[in-house]
KENU-381650 format. One record per residue: residue number from 1; residue in one letter; x, y, z of N, C-alpha, C in turn. Coordinates in steps of 0.1 Angstrom, whole numbers, always signed. Atoms other than C-alpha are relative to their C-alpha. Layout:
N
NUM  A  X  Y  Z  X  Y  Z  X  Y  Z
...
***
This chain:
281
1  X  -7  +13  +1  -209  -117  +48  +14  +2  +5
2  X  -15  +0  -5  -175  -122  +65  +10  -6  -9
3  X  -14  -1  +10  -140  -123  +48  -4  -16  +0
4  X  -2  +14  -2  -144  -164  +54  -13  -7  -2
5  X  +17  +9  -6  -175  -179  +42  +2  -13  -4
6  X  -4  +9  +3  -171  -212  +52  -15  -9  -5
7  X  +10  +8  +2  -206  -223  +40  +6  -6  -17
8  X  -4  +4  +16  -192  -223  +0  +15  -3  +2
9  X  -13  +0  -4  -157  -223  +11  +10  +8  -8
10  X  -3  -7  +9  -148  -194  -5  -1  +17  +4
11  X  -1  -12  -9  -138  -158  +6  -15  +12  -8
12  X  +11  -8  +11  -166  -132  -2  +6  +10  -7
13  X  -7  -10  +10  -153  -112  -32  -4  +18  +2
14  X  -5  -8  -5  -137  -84  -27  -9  +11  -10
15  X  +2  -14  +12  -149  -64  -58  -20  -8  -1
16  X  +10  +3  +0  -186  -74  -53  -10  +12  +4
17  X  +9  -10  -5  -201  -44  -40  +5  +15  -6
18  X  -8  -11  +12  -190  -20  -73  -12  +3  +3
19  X  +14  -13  +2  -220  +9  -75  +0  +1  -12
20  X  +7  -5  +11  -237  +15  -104  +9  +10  -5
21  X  -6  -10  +4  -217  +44  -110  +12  +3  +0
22  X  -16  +1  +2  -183  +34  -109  +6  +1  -12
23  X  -5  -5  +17  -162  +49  -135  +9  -14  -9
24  X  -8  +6  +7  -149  +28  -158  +20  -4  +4
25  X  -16  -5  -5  -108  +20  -151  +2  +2  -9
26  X  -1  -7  +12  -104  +26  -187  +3  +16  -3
27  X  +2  -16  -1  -117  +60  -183  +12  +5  +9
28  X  -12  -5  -10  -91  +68  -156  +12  +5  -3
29  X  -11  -7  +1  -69  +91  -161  +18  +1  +5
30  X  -14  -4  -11  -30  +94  -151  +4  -17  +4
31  X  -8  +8  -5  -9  +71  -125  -15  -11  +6
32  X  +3  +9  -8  -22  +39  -111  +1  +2  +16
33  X  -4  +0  -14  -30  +43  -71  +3  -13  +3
34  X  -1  +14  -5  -20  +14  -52  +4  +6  +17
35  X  +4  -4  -15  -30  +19  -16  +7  -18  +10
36  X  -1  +15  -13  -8  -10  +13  -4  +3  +10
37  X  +7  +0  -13  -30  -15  +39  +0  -12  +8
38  X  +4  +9  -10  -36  -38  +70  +4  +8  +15
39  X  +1  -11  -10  -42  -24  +100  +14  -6  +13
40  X  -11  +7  -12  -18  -48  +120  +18  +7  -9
41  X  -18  +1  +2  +18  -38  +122  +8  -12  -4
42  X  -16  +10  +4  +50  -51  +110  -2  -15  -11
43  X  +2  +9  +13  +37  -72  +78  +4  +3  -8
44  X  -14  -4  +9  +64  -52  +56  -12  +8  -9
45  X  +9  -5  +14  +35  -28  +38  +13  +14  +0
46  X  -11  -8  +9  +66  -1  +41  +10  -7  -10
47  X  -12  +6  +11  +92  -28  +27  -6  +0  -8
48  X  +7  +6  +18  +66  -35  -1  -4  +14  -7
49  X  +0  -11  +14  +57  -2  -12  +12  +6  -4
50  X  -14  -6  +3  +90  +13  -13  +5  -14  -10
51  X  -5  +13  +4  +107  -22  -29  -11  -4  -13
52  X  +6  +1  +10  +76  -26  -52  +0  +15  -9
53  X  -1  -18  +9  +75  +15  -66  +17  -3  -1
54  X  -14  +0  +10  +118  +5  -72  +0  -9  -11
55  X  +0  +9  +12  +111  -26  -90  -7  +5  -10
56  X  +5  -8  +13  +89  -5  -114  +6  +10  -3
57  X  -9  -9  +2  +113  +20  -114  +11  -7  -10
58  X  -12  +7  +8  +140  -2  -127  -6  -5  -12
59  X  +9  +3  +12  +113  -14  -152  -2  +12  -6
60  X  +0  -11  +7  +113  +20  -167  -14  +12  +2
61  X  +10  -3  -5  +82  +30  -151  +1  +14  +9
62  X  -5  -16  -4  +78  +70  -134  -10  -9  +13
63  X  +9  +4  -9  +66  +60  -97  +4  +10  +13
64  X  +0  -11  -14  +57  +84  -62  -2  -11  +13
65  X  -1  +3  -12  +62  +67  -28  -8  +12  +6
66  X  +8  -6  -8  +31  +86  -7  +5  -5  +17
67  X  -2  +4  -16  +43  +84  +33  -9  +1  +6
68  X  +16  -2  -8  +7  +84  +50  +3  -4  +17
69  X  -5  +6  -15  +25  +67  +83  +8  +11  +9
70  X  -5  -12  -8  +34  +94  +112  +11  -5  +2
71  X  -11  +7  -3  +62  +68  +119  +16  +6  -10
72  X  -8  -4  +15  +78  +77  +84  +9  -8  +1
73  X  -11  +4  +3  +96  +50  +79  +5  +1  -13
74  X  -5  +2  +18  +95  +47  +42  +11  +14  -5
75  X  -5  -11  +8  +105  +86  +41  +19  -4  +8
76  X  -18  +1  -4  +140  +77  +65  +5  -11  -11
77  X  -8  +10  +11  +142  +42  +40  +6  +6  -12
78  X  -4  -7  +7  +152  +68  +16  +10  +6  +2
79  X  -10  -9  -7  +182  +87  +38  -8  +11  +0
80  X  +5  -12  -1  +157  +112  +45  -6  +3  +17
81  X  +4  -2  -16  +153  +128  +85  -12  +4  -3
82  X  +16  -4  -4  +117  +134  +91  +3  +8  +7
83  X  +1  -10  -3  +125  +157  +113  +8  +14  -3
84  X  -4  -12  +6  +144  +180  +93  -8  +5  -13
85  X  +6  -5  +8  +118  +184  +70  -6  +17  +4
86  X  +11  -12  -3  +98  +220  +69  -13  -2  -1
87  X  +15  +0  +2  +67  +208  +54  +0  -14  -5
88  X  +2  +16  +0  +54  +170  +53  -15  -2  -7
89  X  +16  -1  +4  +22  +154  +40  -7  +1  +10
90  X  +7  -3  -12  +7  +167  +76  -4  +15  -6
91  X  +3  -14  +4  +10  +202  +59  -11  +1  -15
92  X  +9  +1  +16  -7  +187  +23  -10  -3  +10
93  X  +17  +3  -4  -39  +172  +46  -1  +9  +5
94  X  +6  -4  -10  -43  +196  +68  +1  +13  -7
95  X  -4  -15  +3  -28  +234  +54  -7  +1  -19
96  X  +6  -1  +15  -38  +222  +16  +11  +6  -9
97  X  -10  -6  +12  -4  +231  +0  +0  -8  -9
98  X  -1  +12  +10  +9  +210  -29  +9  -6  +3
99  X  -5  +11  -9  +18  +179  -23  +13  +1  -10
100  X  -13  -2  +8  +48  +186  -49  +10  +8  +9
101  X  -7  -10  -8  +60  +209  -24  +11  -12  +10
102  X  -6  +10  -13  +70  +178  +3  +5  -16  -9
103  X  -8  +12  +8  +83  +154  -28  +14  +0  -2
104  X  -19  +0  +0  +123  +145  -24  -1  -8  -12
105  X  -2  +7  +11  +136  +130  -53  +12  -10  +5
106  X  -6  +10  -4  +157  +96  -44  +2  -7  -12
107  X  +2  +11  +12  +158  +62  -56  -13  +0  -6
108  X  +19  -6  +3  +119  +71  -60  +2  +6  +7
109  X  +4  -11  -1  +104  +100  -61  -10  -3  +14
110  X  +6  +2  -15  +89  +103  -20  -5  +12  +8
111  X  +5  -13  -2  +61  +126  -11  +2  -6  +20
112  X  -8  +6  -9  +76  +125  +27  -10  +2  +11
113  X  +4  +3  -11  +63  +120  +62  +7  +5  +13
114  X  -8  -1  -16  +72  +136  +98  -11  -1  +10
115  X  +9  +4  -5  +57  +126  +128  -13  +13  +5
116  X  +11  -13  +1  +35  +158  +127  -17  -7  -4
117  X  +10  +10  +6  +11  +131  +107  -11  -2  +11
118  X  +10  +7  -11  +0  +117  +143  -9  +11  +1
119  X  +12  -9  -8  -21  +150  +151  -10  +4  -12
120  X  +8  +5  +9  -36  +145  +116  -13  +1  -1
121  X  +13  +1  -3  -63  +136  +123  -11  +6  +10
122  X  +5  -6  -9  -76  +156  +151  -2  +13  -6
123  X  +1  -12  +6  -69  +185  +128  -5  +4  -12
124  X  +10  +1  +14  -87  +172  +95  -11  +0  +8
125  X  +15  +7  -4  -120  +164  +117  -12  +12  -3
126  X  +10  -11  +4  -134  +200  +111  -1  +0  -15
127  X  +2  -5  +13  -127  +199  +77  -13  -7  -11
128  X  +11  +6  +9  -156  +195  +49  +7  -8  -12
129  X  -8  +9  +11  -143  +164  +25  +10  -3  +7
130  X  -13  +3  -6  -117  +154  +52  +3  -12  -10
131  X  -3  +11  +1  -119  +118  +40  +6  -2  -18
132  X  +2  -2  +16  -112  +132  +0  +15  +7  +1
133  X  -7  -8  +0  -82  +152  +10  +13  -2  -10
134  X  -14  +9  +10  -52  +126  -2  -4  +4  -14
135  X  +5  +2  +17  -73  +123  -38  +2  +13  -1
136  X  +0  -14  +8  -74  +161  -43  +17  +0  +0
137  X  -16  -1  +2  -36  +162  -36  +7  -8  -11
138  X  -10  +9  +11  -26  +136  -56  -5  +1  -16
139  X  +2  -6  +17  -48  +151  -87  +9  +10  -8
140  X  -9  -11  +1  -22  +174  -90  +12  -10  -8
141  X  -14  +10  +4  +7  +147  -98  -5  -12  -11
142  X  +2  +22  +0  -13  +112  -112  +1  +4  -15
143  X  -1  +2  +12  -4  +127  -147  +17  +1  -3
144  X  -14  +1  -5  +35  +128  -133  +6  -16  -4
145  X  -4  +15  -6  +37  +90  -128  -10  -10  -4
146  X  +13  +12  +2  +23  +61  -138  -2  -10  +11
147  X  -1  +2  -10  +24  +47  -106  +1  +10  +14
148  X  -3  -8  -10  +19  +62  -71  -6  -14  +11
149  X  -2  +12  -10  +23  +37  -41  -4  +12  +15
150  X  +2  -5  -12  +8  +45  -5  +0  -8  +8
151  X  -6  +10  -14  +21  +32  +25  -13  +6  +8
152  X  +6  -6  -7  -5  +37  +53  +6  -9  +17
153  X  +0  +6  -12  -4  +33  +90  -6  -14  +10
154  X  +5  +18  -7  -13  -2  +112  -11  +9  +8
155  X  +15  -1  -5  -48  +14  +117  -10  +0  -5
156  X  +12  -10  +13  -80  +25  +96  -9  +5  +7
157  X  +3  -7  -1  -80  +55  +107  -4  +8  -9
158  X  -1  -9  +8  -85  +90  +91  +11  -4  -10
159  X  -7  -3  +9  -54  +89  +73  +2  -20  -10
160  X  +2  +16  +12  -57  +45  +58  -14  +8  -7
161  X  +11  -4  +9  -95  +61  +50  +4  +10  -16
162  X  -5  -8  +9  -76  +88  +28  +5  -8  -12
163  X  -12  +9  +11  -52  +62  +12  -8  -9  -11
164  X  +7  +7  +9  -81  +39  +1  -9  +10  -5
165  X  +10  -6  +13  -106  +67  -12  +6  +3  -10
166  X  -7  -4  +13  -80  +78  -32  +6  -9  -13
167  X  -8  +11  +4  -66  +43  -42  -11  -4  -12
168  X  +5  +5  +13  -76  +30  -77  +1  -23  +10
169  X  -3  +15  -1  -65  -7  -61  +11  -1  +12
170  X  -3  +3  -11  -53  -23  -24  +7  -14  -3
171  X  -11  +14  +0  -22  -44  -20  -6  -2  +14
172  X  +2  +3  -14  -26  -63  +16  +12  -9  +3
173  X  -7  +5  -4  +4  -74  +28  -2  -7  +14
174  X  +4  +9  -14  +0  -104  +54  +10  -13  +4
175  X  -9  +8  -8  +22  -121  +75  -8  -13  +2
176  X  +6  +12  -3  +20  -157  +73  -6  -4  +16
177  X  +2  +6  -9  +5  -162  +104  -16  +4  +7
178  X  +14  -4  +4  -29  -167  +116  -5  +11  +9
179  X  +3  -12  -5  -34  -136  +137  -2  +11  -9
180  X  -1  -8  +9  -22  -114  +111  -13  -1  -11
181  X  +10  -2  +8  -47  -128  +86  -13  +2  +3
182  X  +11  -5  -6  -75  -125  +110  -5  +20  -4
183  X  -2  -11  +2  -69  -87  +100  -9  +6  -9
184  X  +7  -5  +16  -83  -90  +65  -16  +5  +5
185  X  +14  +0  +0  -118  -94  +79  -1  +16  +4
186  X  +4  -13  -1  -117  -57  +92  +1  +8  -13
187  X  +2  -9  +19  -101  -44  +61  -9  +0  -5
188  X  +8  +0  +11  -125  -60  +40  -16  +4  +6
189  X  +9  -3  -2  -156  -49  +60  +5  +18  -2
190  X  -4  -16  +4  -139  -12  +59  +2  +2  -14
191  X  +1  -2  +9  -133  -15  +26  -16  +3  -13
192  X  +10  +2  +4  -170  -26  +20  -6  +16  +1
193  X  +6  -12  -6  -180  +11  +37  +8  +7  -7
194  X  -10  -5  +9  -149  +27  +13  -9  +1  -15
195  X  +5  +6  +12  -166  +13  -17  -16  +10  -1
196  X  +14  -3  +1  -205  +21  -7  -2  +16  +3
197  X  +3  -12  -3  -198  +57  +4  +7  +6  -5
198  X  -16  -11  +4  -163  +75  -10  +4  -5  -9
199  X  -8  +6  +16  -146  +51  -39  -9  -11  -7
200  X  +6  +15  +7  -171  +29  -58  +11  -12  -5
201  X  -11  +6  +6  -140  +18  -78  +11  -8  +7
202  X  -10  +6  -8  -117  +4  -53  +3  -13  +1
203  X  +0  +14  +2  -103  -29  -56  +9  -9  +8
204  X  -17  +9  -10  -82  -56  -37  +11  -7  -16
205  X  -10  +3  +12  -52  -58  -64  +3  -14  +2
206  X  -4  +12  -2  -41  -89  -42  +6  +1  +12
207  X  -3  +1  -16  -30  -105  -9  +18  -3  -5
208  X  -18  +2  +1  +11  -107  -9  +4  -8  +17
209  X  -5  +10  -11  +24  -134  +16  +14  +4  +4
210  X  -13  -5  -5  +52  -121  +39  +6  -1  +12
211  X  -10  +5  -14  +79  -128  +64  -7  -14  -2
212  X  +3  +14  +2  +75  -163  +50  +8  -9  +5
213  X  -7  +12  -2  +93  -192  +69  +0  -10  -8
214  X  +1  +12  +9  +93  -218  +44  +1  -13  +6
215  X  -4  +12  -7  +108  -243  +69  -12  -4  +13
216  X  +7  +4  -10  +80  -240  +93  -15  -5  -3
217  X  +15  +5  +3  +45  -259  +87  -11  +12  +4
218  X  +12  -5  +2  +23  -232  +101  +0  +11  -12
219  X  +0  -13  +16  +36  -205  +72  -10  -12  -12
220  X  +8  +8  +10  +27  -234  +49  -15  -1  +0
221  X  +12  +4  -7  -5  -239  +64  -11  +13  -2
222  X  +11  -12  +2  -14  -202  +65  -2  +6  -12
223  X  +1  -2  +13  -7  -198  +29  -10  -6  -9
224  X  +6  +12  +4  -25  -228  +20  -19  +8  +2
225  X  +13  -6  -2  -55  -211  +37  -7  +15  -7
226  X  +0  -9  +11  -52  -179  +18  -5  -3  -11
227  X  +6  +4  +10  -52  -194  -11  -11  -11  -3
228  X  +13  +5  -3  -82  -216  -6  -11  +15  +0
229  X  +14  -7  -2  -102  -189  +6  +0  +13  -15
230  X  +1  -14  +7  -90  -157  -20  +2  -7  -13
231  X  +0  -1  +15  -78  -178  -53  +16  +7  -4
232  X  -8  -5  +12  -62  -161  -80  +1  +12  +6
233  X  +3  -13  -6  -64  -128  -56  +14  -9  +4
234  X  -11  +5  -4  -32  -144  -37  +13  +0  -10
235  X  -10  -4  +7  +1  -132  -55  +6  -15  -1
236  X  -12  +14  +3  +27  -159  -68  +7  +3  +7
237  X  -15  -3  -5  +54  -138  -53  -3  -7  +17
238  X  +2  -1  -15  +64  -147  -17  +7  +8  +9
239  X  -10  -3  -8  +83  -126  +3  +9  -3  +15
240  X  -4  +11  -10  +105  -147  +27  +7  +9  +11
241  X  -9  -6  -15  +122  -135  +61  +17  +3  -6
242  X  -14  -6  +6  +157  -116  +52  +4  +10  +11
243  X  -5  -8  -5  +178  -100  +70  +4  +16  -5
244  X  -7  -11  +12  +185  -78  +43  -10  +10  +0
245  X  +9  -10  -2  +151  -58  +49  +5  +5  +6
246  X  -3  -17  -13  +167  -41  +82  +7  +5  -5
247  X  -16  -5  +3  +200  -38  +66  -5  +12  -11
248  X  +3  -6  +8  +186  -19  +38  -6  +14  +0
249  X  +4  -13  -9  +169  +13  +51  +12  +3  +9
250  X  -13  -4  -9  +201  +17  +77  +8  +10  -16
251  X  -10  -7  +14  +220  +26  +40  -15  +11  -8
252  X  +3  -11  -1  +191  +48  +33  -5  -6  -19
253  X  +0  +11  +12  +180  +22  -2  -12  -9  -3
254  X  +10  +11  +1  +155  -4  -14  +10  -12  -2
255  X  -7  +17  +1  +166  -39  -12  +7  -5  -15
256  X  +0  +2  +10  +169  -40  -49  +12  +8  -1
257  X  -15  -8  +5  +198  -12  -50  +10  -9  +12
258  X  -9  +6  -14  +213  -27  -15  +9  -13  -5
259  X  -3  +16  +6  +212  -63  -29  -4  -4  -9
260  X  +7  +5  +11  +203  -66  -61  -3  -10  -6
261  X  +3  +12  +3  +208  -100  -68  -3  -8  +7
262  X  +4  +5  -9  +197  -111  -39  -17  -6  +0
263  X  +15  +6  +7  +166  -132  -36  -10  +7  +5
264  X  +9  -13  -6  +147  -103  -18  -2  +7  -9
265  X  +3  -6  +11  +151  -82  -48  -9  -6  -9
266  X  +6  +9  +9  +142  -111  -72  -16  +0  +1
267  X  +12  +4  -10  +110  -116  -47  -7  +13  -9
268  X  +2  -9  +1  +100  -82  -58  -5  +5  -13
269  X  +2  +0  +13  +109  -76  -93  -12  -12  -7
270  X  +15  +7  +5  +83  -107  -93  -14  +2  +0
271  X  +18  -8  -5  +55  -90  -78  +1  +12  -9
272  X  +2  -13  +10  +62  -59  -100  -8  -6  -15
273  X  +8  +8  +11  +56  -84  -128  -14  +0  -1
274  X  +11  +1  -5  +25  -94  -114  -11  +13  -3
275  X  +8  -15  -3  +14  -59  -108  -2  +5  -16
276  X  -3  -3  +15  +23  -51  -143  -8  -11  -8
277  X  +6  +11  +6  +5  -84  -157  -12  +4  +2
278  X  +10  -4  -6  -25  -74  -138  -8  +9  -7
279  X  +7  -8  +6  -32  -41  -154  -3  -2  -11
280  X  +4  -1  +11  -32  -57  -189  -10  -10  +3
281  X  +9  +6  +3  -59  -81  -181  -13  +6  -1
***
């Protein structure tokens, strides 16, 4: 079934193809994963994990920023050079150190990223359990944090496959626009193959609406269609176009330290809500 089934008018649910043998979330041990994926660029899944793992920070919450993107942005939105690192999560997938080893401590705690990442994948392909590797790393910390946030890269490759086996639950950050939501249908058919072979448990947490024009009819429009097709899966929050996203990484910050009262922040600490509301249901 495709992400859009317009025969009922109704998206085909996401958590419909749980296995028999999916653990309980109950039973689950440790931090909450929360895996941002979409395979299209530039829909803010770095602004949102970084910006979402501070607004739970400021909520009193212990949260890890995972950099899975060879780009590393999330690790520079920190004031941190990727290329002065020694060892990156290129050396946790591939060499098998501890991923404690490549965690800075900031505004959040950020297991970091250098572009070393890109050859990643060419260099897990021998390995047995490549697709398991993130999860064994992060068993090491998920009793650290009650939260651990993964940024992944605009593909689903090797390393997005890592981020969702490992992921307890998938934010999907999507640009109002209809190109970008055309996107989901891959996710959600890759997620389907996530689910049936590597994470029974995996779930879409929720769709987060972003770089929103308010003033322009098709944002309206593409929203509208969202929530038609996904429901109560579609977040409240919206994240609107700001300038204050670029500005904010330049200072080396999350939007929430940069501009706190700013309605970027606000945007944020609403979706933390959310996230936080979420887990008690």
């Amino acid at each position: 079934m495709g992400l859009f089934d317009r025969k009922n008018g109704a998206a085909a649910d996401p958590r419909q193809d749980r296995s028999e043998n999916a653990v309980p979330e109950a039973e689950k041990q440790g931090a909450k994963v929360i895996a941002f994926a979409n395979q299209k660029g530039g829909v803010a899944k770095t602004t949102t994990t970084l910006n979402l793992a501070a607004a739970l920070v400021e909520k009193g919450h212990r949260a890890l920023c995972v950099d899975m993107d060879p780009q590393a942005n999330l690790t520079m939105s920190q004031g941190i050079d990727p290329d002065s690192l020694e060892t990156s999560m290129y050396d946790v997938l591939v060499h098998r150190i501890s991923i404690r080893e490549v965690i800075r401590r900031r505004e959040v705690d950020v297991a970091c990223a250098s572009i070393d990442l890109a050859g990643a994948e060419i260099a897990m392909s021998t390995q047995i359990g490549r697709e398991r590797s993130l999860e064994k790393a992060l068993s090491e910390v998920r009793e650290d944090y009650d939260f651990i946030c993964i940024d992944t890269p605009p593909s689903l490759g090797l390393l997005t496959i890592n981020a969702l086996t490992a992921a307890d639950k998938v934010i999907v950050p999507v640009q109002c626009e209809y190109l970008s939501m055309r996107g989901l249908i891959q996710l959600q058919n890759t997620l389907s193959m996530i689910r049936e072979n590597l994470n029974p448990n995996v779930e879409i947490e929720g769709i987060l609406p972003t770089l929103v024009d308010t003033r322009t009819m098709h944002a309206k429009e593409a929203i509208e269609i969202l929530e038609e097709n996904f429901g109560d899966r579609v977040f409240a929050s919206r994240i609107r176009k700001t300038v204050r996203f670029a500005e904010a990484p330049v200072k080396g910050m999350s939007v929430l330290k940069y501009d706190p009262d700013g309605k970027a922040a606000y945007a944020y600490r609403q979706l933390a809500q959310e996230v936080l509301s979420n887990g008690s249901r």
